[in-house]
Residue frames as qw, qx, qy, qz and C-alpha x, y, z in Angstrom:
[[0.000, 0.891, 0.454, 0.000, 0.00, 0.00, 0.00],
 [0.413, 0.487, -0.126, 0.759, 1.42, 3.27, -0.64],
 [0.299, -0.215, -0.548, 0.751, 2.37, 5.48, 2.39],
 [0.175, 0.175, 0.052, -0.967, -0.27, 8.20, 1.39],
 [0.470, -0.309, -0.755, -0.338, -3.22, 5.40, 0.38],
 [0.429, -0.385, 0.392, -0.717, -5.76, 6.06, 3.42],
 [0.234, 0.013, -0.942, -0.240, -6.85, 2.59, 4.56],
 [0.476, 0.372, 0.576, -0.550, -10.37, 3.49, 5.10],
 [0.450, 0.539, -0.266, -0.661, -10.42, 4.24, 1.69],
 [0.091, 0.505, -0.808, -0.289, -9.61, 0.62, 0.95],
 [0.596, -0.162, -0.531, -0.580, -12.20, -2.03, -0.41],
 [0.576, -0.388, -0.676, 0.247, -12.00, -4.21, 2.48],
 [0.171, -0.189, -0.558, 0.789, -12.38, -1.36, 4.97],
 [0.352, 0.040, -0.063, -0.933, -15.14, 0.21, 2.92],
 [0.633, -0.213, -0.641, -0.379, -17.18, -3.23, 2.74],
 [0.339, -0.245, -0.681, 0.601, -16.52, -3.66, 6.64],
 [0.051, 0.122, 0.225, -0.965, -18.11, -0.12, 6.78],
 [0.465, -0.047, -0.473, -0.747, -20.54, -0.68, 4.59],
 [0.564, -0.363, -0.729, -0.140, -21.91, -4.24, 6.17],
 [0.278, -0.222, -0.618, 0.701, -21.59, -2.26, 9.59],
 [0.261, -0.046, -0.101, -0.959, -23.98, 0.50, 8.75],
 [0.550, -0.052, -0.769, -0.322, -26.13, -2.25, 7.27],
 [0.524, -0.169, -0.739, 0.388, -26.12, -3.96, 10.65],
 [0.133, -0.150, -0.374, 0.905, -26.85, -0.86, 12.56],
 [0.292, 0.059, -0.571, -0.765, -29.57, -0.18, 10.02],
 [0.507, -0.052, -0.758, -0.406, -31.09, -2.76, 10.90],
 [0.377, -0.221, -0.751, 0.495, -31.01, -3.15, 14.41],
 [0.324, 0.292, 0.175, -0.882, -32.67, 0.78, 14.63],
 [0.437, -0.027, -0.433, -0.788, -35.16, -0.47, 12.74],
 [0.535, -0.273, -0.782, 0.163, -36.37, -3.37, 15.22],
 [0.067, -0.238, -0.524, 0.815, -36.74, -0.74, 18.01],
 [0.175, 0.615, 0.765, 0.084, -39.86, 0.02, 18.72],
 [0.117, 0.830, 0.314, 0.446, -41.56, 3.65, 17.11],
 [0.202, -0.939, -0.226, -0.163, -41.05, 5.51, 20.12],
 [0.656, -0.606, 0.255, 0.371, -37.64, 5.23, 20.98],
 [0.548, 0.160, 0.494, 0.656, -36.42, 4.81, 17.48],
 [0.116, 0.908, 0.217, 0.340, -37.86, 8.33, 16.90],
 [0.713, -0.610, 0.121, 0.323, -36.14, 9.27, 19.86],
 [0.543, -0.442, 0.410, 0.585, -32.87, 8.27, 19.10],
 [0.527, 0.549, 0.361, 0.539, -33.23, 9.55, 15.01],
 [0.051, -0.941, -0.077, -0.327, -33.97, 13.14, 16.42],
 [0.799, -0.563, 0.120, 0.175, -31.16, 12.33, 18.83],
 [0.648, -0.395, 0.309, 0.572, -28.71, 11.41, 16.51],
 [0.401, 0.669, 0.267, 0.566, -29.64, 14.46, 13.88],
 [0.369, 0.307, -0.263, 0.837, -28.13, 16.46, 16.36],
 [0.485, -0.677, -0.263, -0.487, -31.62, 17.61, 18.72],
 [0.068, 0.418, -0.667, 0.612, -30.99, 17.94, 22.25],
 [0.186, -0.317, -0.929, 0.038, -33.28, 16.47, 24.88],
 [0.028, -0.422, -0.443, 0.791, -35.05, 19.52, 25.09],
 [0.267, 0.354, -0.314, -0.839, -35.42, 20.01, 21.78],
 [0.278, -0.060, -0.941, -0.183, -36.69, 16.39, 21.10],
 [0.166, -0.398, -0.656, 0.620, -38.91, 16.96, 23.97],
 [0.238, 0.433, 0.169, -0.853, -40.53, 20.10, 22.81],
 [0.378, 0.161, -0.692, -0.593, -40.88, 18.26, 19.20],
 [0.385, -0.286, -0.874, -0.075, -42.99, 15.29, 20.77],
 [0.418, -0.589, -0.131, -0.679, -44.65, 17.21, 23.49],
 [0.816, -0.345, -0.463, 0.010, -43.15, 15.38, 26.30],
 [0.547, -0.833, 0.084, 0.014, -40.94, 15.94, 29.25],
 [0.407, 0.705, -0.578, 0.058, -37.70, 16.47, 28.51],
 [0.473, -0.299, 0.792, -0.244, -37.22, 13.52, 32.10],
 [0.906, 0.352, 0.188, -0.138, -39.05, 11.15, 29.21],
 [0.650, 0.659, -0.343, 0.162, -36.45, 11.43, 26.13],
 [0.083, -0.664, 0.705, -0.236, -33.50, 11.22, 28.78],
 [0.555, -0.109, 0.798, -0.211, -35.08, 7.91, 29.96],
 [0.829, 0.522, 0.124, -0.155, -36.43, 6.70, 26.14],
 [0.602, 0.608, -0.496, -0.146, -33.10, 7.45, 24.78],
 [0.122, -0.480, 0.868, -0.042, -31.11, 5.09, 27.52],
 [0.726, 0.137, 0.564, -0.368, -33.74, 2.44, 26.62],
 [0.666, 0.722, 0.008, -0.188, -33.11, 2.80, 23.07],
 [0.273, 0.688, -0.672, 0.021, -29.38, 2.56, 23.30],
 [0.484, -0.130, 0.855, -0.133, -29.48, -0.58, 25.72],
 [0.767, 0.429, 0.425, -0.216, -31.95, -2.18, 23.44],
 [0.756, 0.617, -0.218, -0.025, -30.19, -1.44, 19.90],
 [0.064, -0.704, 0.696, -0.129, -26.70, -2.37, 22.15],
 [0.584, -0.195, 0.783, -0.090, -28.41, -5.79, 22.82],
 [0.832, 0.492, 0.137, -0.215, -29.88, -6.31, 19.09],
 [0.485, 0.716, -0.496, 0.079, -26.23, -5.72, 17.62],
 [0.174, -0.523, 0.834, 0.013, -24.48, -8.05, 19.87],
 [0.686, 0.166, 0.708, 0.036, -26.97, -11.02, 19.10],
 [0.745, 0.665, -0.054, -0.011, -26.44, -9.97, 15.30],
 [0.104, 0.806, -0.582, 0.006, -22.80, -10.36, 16.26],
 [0.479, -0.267, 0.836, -0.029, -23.29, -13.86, 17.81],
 [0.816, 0.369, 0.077, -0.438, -24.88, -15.14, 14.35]]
């Protein structure tokens, strides 16, 4: 590989990336509506106030939806890891 070749940039690191997305993809999509809204508005950059004011809920909700949402898509992706 040359000394200036980035090796993200390289096919095997971009199919790794790629089937990881994929995987992630997939797991947020198993969560159920209300969290998986949640964490989308989460991770387009909303705070938990702002997420909060968008759904009409207590911002003490979204704090406690999103850690529900991360445990949950943390346990979907390791059983897609033990396949």
């Amino acid at each position: 590989m040359h000394r200036w070749t980035d090796p993200a940039r390289t096919p095997e690191a971009q199919a790794t990336a790629s089937e990881q997305r994929a995987l992630l993809l997939s797991a947020v999509q198993t969560l159920p509506e209300s969290i998986r809204q949640v964490l989308t508005l989460n991770l387009e950059g909303l705070s938990g106030a702002e997420i909060a004011d968008v759904l009409g809920v207590k911002t003490a909700s979204i704090k406690l939806l999103l850690f529900r949402a991360r445990r949950k898509l943390a346990l979907t992706l390791r059983r897609q890891e033990g396949r």
